[in-house]
N, C-alpha and C positions, 0 to 999 in steps of 0.2 A: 502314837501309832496311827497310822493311816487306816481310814478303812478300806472296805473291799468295794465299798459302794460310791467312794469318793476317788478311787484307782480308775473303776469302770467309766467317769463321767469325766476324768481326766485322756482315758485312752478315748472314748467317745467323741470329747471333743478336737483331742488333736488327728484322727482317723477324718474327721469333718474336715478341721482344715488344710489337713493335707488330700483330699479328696476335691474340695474346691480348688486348690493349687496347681494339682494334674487338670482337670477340667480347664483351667486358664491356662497350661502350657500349651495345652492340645490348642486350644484356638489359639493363641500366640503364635505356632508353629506350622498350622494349616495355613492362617492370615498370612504368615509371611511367607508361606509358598504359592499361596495367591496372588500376594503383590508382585513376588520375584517372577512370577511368568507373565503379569499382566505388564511387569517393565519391558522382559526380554523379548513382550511382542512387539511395543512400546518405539524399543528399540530398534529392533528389527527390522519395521517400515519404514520408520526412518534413516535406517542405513539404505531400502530399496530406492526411497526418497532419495537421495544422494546419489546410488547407483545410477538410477532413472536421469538424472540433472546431466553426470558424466555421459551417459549416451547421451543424451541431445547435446549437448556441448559439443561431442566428438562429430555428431552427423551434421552440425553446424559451417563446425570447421571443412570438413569433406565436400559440402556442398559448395561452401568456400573456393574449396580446390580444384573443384570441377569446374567453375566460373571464370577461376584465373588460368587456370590449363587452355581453356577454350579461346577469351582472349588474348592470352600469349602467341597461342597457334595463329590465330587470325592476325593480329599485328606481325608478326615473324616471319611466319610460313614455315618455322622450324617444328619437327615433332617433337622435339628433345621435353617442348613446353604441355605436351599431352601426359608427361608420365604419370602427373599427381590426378590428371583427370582418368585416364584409364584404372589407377590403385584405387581412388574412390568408388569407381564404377563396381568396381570386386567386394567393397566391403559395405556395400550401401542397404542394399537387400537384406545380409545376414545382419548386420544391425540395428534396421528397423524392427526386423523379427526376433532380436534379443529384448528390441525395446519393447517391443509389442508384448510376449512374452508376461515377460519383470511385470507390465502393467494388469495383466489377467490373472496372475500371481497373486498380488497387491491385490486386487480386488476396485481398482482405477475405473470409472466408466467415462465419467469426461473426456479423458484424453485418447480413449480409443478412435473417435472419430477424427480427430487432427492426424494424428499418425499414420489411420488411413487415408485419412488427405492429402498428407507431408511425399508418402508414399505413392501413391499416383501421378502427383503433381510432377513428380523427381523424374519417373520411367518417361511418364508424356513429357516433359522436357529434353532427357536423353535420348527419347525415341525420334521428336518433332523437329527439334531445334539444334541442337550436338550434334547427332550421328551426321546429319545434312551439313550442317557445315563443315567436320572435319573431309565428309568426302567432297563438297562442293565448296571452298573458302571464298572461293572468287564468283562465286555466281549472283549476276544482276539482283538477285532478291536477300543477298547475304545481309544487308543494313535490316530490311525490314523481318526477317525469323531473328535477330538479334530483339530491335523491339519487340517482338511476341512474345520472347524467351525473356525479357525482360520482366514483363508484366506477370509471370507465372512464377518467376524470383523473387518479386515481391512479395505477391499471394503466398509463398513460402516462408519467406521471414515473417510475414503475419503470422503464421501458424507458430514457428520455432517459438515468438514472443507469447502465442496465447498460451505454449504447452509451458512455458517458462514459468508463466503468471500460476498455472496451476500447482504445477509442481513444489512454486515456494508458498500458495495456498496448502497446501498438503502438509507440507514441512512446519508450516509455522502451528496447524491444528495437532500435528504427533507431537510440536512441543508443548504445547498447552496440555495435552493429553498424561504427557509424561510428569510433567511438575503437578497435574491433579493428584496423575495418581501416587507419587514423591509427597506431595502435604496431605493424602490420609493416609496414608505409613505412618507419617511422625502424628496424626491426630490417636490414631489408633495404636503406636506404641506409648503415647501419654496415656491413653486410659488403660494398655497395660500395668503402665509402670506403677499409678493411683491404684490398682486392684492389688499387685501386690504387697504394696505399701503398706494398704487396709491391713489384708491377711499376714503380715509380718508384725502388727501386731499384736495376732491373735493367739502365735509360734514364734520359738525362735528359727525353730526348722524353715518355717514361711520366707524367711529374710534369707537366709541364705539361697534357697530356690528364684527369692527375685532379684539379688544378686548374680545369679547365674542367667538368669533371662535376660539383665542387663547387657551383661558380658556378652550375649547372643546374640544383641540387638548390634552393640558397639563392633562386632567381627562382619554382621551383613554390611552394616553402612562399607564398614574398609573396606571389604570386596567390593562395593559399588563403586567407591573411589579407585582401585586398584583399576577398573573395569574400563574407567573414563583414562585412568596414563597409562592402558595396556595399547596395544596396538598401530605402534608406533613402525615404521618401516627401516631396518637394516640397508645400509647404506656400505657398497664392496670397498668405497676409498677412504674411506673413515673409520676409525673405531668409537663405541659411543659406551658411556658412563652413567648409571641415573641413580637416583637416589629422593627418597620423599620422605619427610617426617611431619604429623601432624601434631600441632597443640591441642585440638581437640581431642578429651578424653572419653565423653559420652557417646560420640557419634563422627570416628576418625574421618569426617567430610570435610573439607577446607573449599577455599577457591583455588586454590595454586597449581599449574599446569604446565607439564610441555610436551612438546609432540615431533616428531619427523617425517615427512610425506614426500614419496617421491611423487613428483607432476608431470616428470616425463623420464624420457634413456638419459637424460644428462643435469637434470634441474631436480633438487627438493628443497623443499622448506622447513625450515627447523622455526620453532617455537617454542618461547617461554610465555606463562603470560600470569597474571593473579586478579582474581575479582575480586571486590571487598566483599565483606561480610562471609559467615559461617553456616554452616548447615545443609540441609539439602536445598535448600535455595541456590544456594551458592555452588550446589553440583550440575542444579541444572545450567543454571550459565556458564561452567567449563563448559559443559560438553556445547552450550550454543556456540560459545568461542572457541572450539576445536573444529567443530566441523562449516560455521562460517568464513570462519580462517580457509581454510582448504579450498572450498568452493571460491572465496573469489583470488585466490593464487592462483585456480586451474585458470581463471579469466583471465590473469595481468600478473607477468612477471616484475613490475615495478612494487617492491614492497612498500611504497610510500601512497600508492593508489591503493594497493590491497588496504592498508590500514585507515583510509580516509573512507573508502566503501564501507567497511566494516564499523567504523566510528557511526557514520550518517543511518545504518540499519539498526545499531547498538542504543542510538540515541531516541529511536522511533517505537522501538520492539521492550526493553528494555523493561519487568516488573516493577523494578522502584527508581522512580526518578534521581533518587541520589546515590546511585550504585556506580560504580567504575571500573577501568581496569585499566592495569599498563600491562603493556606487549611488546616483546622484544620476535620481530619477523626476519626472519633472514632467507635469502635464495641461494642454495649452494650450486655453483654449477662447475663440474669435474673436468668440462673441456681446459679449461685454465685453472680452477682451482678457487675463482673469485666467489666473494660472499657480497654480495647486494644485502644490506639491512636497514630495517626504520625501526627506531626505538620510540615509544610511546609513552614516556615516562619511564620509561624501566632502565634504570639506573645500574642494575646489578649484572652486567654483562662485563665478563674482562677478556682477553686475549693474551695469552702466555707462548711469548718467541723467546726460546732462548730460557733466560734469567730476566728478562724483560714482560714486565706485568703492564697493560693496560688496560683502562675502563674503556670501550666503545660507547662511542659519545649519544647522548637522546637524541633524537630528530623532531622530534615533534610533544604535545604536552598527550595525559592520561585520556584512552579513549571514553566518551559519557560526559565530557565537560559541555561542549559544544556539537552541532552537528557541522557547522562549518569550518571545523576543527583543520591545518593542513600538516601537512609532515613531511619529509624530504627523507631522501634516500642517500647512504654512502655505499664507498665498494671499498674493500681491501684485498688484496689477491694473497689466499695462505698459502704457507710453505710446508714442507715435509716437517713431520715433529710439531707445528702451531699444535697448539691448545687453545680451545674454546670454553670458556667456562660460564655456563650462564644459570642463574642464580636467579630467584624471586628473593622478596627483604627482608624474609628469615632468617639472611645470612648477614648482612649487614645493620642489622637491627637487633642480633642478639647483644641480650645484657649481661654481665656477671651478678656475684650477689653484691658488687658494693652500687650495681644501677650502670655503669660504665658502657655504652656501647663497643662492638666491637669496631663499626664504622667501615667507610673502606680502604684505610690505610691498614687494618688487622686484615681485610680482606686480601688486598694485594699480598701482602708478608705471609700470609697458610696458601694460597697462592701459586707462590715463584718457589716456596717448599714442599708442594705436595707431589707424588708420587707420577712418574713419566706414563702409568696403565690409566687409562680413563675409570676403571671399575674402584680398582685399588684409591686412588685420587679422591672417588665419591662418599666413597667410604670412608676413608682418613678425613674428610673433612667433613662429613656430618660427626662424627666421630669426636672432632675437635670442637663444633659448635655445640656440641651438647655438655660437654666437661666446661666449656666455656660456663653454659649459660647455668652450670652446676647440677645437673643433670634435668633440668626442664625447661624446656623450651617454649617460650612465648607466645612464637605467632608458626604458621606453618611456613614449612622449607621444602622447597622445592629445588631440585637440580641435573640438570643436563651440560656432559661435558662429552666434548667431540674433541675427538685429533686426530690428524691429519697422518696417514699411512706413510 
């Protein structure tokens, strides 16, 4: 028989460690509401970062337009060539003042005095040198207010260039920012997971609580991840498909990504793309490869330049020297329906016409090899019904249980048989890679599939 004294010292001691185990969820649970808002700010400026980039980009091009309006008109004599100078003229001011704005938001102090300079320099140009020429084109001094207007064009691109230099200053410090605070998350859920390891066993109740904190940890990461392939843009002439499966099971973070961005009324960019390695490491470089991607497509519709810029910043920025990635970039443009793409090693891109399966061809090798790495661009023009099916090597890499790849002759054959709905499609075939690979899947899968309206 037990006694009563050995009962009491029994409940004593599990009352203790289940009393330390609450005390360790609560910080557990605070911590990670600390870290979730110290990302979401994290992130945040780095989306104003971005923001901020597209305004100067746009007031770039405007200024652009102003310069060519003005010489059109003066070579012509026609107004037809004023029109992109007068739409600038309207949207110059309330832009500067969005950008301006966005930058005392942010908490910017560098850049406010360029932008006040950017902005003087613009009005004393259209006051000085514009206005006087569209009403005088021909007057004896028109050569020389061109030179003066010159010289203040300049002084403007300086500025454009200094705001530019800060801005990817900025950008690159919220990335450092973000991956700090991304590796004391995983320092700080390791010495969770060590405390309740301890305390599991001291209870058996213990182990199941850190079991459940595990589970906790593993659902934040996948919302993190979910976070970085949300926000993708709906496109009216296409219907689009996705689908993500991770092999990681502690911490649903992979490298594997893709994206859809529209760049303009008629141009987006679809993206597939995978870094190696796992973890949050490996999240923060999606997102560097999401949103550099973006940034330099707003620059250059050539996706074989996009990807050679991004390779030469990838190779310079890049945490571990032996990291890589392939990417599959394409430019949709709905005027004709053509797809401009550069494949970067990424192999697993097919195109479904008809009953007819093909792989679009790599252009270039994995971006991280080299900086002066080059790539070439193709076009294919799609048709009503084409399907697009692009794929990281999760799908071509899975194995069964005798080892067997699937390859991508298994790839083409699930394919040219899966379902005509993009959603339906994504689903049927992660569907069929997982029964494939016996219900566990190797590496992570990523997939985005578009068809054409």
């Amino acid at each position: 028989m037990t006694s009563s004294r050995s009962l009491r010292g029994r409940s004593g001691g599990s009352f203790t460690a289940v009393a330390i185990l609450a005390f360790a969820l609560i910080v557990s649970v605070v911590g990670s509401y600390i870290t979730y808002k110290e990302l979401n700010a994290a992130f945040q400026r780095h989306s104003a970062i971005d923001t901020a980039t597209e305004d100067l980009i746009t007031l770039y091009r405007m200024q652009i337009d102003e310069e060519t309006g003005i010489r059109g008109f003066l070579a012509t004599g026609q107004d037809v060539y004023l029109e992109p100078y007068y739409k600038a003229v309207q949207q110059f001011r309330p832009k500067f003042e969005e950008l301006e704005q966005l930058n005392r938001v942010v908490g910017f102090q560098a850049e406010l005095p360029l932008i006040d300079d950017l902005r003087s320099m613009n009005e004393s140009w259209e006051r000085s040198v514009a206005t006087v020429l569209i009403a005088h084109p021909n007057a004896p001094d028109s050569l020389q207010l061109l030179a003066h207007g010159k010289l203040s064009l300049d002084q403007m691109r300086g500025d454009f260039d200094a705001l530019g230099t800060l801005y990817a200053s900025e950008s690159k410090s919220s990335e450092d920012a973000a991956q700090s605070l991304l590796r004391r998350s995983v320092f700080s859920t390791s010495a969770l997971i060590l405390l309740f390891g301890a305390l599991a066993i001291v209870a058996d109740v213990v182990r199941s609580r850190t079991q459940a904190a595990l589970e906790r940890e593993r659902v934040v990461a996948d919302t993190l991840q979910q976070a970085f392939l949300s926000g993708w843009d709906s496109l009216p002439y296409v219907r689009i498909g996705t689908a993500y499966v991770s092999a990681t099971r502690d911490a649903a973070v992979g490298g594997d990504l893709f994206d859809v961005y529209r760049l303009d009324e008629h141009r987006s960019s679809v993206l597939v793309a995978d870094v190696s390695g796992k973890g949050l490491n490996a999240a923060v470089e999606t997102a560097r490869v999401k949103y550099s991607v973006r940034s330099f497509a707003e620059e250059n519709s050539d996706p074989a330049v996009v990807l050679a810029k991004f390779n030469r910043a990838f190779a310079r920025s890049a945490a571990d020297p032996e990291s890589f990635v392939t990417v599959f970039l394409g430019i949709l443009d709905d005027r004709d329906m053509s797809l401009s793409f550069a494949s970067a090693g990424h192999a697993q891109s097919f195109l479904r016409r008809g009953e007819d399966v093909r792989r679009l061809e790599v252009t270039g090798p994995v971006i991280g090899l080299a900086p002066t790495s080059e790539f070439t661009t193709e076009r294919i023009v799609l048709k009503s019904e084409d399907m697009l099916v692009l794929a990281t090597d999760g799908l071509t890499e899975a194995r069964n249980h005798a080892g067997e790849l699937l390859g991508e002759e298994g790839a083409v054959r699930w394919i040219r048989a899966g379902s005509r709905d993009p959603d339906r499609f994504a689903a049927d075939l992660v569907a069929r890679v997982t029964k494939y690979a016996g219900g566990r899947i190797a590496d992570d899968f990523a997939l985005l599939v578009i068809k054409v309206a």
